[in-house]
Wavefront OBJ file of the C-alpha trace (Angstrom):
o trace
v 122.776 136.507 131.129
v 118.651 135.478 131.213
v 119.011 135.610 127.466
v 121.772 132.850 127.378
v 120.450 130.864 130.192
v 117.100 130.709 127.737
v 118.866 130.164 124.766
v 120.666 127.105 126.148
v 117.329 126.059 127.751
v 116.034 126.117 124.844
v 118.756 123.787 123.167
v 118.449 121.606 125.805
v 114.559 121.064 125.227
v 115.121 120.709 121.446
v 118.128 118.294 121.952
v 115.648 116.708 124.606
v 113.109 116.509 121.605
v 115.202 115.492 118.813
v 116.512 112.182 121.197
v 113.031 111.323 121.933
v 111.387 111.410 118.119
v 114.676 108.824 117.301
v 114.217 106.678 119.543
v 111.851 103.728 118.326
v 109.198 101.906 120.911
v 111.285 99.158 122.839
v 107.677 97.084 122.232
v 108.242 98.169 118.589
v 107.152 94.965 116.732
v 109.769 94.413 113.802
v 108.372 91.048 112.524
v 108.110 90.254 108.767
v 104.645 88.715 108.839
v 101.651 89.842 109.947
v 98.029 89.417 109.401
v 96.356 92.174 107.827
v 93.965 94.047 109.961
v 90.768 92.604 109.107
v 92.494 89.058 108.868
v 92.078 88.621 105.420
v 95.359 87.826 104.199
v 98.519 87.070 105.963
v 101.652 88.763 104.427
v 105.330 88.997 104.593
v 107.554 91.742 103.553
v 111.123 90.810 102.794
v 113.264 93.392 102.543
v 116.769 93.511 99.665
v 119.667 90.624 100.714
v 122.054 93.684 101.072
v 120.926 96.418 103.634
v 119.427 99.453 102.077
v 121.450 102.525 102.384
v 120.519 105.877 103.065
v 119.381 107.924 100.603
v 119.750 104.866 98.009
v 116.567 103.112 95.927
v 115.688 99.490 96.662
v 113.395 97.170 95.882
v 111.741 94.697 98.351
v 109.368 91.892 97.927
v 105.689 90.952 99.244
v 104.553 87.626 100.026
v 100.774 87.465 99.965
v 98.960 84.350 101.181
v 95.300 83.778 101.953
v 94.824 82.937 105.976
v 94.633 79.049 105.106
v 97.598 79.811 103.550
v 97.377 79.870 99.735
v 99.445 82.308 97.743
v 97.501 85.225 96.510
v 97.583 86.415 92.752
v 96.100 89.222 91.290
v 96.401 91.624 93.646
v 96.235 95.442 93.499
v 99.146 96.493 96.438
v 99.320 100.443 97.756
v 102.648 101.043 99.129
v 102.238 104.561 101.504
v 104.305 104.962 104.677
v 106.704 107.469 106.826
v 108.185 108.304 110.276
v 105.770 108.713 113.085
v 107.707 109.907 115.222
v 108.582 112.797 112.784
v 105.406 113.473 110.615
v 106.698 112.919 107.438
v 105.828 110.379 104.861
v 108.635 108.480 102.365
v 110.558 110.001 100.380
v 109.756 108.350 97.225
v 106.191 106.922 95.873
v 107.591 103.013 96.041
v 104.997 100.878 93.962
v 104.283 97.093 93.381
v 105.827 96.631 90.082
v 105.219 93.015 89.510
v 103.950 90.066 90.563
v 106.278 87.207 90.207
v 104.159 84.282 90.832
v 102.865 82.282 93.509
v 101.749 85.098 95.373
v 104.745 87.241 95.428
v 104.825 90.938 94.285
v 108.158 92.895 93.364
v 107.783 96.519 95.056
v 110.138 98.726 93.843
v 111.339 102.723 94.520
v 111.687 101.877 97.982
v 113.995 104.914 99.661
v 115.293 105.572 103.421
v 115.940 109.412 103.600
v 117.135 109.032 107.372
v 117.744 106.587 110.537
v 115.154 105.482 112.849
v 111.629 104.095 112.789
v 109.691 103.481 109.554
v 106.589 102.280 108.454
v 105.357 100.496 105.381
v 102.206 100.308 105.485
v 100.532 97.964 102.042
v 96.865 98.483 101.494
v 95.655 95.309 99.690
v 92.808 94.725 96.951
v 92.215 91.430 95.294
v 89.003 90.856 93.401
v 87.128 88.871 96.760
v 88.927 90.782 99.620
v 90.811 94.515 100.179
v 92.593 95.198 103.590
v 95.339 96.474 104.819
v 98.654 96.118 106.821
v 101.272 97.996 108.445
v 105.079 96.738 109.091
v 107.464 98.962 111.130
v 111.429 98.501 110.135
v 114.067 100.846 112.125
v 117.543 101.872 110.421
v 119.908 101.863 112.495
v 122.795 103.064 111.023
v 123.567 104.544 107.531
v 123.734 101.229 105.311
v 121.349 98.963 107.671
v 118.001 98.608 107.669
v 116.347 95.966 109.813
l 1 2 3 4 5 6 7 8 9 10 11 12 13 14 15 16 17 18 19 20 21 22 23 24 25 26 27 28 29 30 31 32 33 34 35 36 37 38 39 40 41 42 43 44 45 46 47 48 49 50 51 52 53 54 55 56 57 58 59 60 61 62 63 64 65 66 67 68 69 70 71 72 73 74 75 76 77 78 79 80 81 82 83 84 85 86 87 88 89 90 91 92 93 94 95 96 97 98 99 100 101 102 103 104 105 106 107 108 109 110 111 112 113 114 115 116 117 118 119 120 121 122 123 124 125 126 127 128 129 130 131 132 133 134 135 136 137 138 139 140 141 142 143 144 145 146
């Protein structure tokens, strides 16, 4: 009897756990454009027209300006990421493939293993400047990504 009150304790706790780590932030911000940390470049990530589905490659694109606005070429873009809220990086090693012209960059091997809260987090390096930025996006459902 202790040994199955425990047990289900214990499920409850883990259950308890698992609700928590899936939940994102309500504060979570979700915007496409941010300022990179040290100001040095504002950029916009713009994720595929169709909603990436689980467990499916994408590509997505970055949109790399200079803060009076100017678009940024030649750029050297990191792509690293993961869930927070559950210690694990992406699935896949996404890179900057391209860049397409007027300051845009084609990253490709993008990959969503699960739902919930993501970050993509772009460390920049241009010949006069290297910073970095972080974007959060949160799957919702199998098939959408916001």
């Amino acid at each position: 009897m202790v040994r199955t009150i425990a047990r289900l304790l214990g499920t409850a706790a883990l259950v308890s756990l698992v609700v928590a780590c899936s939940t994102p932030p309500a504060d979570l911000d979700l915007s496409q454009t941010h300022a990179s940390v040290g100001k040095k470049f504002v950029v916009s990530l713009e994720p595929p027209a169709t909603p990436a589905t689980i467990n499916q490659i994408h590509s997505w694109k970055i949109r790399l300006k200079s803060p009076a606005g100017l678009p940024v070429a030649h750029a050297r873009i990191g792509v690293d990421g993961g869930m927070p809220q559950h210690g694990h990086g992406l699935p896949t090693q996404p890179q900057v493939t391209q860049e397409l012209g007027d300051g845009v960059y084609l990253l490709e091997g993008m990959k969503f293993s699960m739902t919930g809260w993501w970050e993509i987090k772009l460390a920049i390096q241009t010949p006069e400047a290297s910073d970095t930025v972080t974007f959060n996006t949160v799957v919702a459902t199998p098939g959408a990504a916001r």
